[in-house]
N, C-alpha and C positions, 0 to 999 in steps of 0.2 A: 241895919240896912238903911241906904239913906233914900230920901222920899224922890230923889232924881233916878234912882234905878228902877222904880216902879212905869217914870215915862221913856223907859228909853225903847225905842223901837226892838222888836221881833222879830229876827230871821228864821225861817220857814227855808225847810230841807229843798234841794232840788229835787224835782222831780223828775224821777227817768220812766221812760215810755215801756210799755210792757216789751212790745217787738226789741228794745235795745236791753231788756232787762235778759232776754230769754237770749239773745245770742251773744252778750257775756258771760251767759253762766253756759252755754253748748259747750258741751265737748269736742269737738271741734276748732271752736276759738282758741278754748283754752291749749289745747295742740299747737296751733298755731304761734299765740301768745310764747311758748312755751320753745320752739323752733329757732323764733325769732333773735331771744333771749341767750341760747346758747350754741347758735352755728356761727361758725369760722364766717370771716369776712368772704365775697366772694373773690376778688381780686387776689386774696392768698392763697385759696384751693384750684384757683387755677394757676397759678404760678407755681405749685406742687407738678401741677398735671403733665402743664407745657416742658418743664424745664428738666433737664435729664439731670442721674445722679451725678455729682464730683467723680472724676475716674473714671466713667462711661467711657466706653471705647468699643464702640459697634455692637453691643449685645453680648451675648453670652453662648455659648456653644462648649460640650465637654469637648476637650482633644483626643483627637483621634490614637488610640493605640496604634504601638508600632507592629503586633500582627497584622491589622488594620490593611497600614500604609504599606505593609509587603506583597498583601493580598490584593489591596489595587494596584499595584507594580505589574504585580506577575500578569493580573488580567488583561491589565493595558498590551504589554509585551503582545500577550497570545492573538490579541485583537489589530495587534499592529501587524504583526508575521504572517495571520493569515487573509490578510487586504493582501499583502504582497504577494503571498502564494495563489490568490482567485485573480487576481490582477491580469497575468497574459492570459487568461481562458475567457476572459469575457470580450466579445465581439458587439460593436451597440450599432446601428444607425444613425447614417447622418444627423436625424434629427435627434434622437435621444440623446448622443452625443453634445448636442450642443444646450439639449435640458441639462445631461450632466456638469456639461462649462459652467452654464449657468448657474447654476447650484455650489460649484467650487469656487468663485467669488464671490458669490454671498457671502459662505459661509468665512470667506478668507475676512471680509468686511467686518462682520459680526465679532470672531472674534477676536481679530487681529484689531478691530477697533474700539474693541470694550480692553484688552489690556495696555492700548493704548491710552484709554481715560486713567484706570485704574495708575498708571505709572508717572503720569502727569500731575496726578493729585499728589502721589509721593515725592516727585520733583518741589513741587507747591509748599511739602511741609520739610524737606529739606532746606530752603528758603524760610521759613519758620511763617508762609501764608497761610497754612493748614491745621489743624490738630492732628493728631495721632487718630482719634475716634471717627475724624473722615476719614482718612484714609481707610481705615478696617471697614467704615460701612460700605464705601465705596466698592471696593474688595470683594464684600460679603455680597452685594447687589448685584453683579455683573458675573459674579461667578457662573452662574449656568448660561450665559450667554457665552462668556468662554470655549468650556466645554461642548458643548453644542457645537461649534463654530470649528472647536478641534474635532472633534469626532467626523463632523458632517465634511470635512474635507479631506480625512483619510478615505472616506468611504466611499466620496464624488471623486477623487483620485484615482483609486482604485478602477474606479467606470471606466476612468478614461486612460487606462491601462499603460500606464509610465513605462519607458522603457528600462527595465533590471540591467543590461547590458553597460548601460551609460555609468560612468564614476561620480558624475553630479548628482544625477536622479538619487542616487544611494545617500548625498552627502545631504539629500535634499530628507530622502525619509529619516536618515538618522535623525534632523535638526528635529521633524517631528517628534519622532518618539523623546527626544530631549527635551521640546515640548512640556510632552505629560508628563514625565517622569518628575519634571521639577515644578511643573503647575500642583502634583499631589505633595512635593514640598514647601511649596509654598503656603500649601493649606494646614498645614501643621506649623507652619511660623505663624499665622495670620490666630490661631488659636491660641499658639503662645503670647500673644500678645493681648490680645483679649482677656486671656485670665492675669494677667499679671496685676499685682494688687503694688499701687505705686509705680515707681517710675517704671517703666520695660527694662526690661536687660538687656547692657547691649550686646551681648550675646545675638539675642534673639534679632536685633536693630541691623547686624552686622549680615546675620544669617537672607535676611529678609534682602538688603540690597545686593548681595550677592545673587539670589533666589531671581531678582527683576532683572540682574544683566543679564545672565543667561537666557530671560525668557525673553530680552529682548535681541538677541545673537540669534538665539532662533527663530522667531519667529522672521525677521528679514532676511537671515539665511535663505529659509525655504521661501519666502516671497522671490526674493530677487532671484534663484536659479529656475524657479514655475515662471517666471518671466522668461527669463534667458531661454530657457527648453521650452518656450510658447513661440517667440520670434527668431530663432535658428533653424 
């Protein structure tokens, strides 16, 4: 040993304060410490959260069996024939009469004007402005305004008791029922595409714009002749 290390100065531990001793050794801390150490960044767990899978395309829904779609057919049908058959027997007042108008353009609004969104967003992605996955949410969204909208003005029709006699009025409820008939297959395209893993089939691609012209043939059908048989 040499006699210079006998002078050389002493370092002396730091000293930690009891309060900072006791809440590094807490259990708690040590949780903490521990937290810290091993959680995902936050900007990546929400970038999980926000961001929807590869493939997504409006959700997921099983498809409807074809007993199903026969069994809403049929009940639509029954529902349709017998507005028509209560139709001449109902007599309303002026005023109720003109609740029921009222009620039959709403409804014609609603939802005449939600499959008018709906088909505009599919224009959109024919144009390649859209995804496939809007278009199905879209779809999926506006669906019971749809219906609603058809229902509520076979019903408010009905009140205001069309005349059977006429060859329009017939060409007008047919357009309805053709309507529903294709709005329930529409809903069976909209599911096949949703499940489909990978590109869509075009099949299903094909089925689907077929499915919109039609409901767009009807739906202005029965507008413009409720017109025509409003101001004649």
């Amino acid at each position: 040993m040499r006699v210079s290390d006998l002078h050389a100065p002493v370092r002396t531990p730091a000293r930690v304060s009891p309060a900072a001793h006791r809440a590094e050794a807490s259990p708690v801390a040590r949780r903490a410490a521990h937290r810290t150490r091993t959680s995902s960044p936050p900007g990546a767990v929400a970038a999980v959260i926000s961001s929807p899978a590869a493939g997504w395309r409006g959700g997921h829904r099983r498809a409807a069996g074809r007993n199903a779609i026969v069994a809403s057919i049929l009940t639509m049908s029954a529902g349709w024939l017998f507005a028509i058959l209560v139709a001449p027997h109902l007599t309303l007042s002026p005023g109720w009469r003109m609740v029921a108008l009222f009620c039959h353009l709403t409804c014609l609004v609603v939802g005449f004007g939600a499959v008018l969104t709906v088909d505009w967003i599919s224009l959109r992605w024919l144009l390649r402005r859209e995804s496939l996955g809007n278009v199905l949410t879209a779809a999926r969204g506006v669906h019971l305004l749809i219906w609603l909208g058809l229902v509520g003005l076979l019903v408010s029709g009905a009140a205001l008791g069309p005349d059977t006699s006429s060859g329009l009025v017939w060409v007008k409820l047919l357009a309805v029922l053709a309507v529903g008939v294709n709005g329930l297959f529409l809903g069976r395209v909209r599911d096949r595409l949703t499940a489909a893993d990978g590109p869509p089939p075009w099949s299903a691609l094909l089925a689907g714009v077929v499915a919109a012209t039609v409901s767009q043939v009807g739906w202005w059908t029965a507008t413009l002749i409720g017109f025509w048989s409003a101001n004649s």
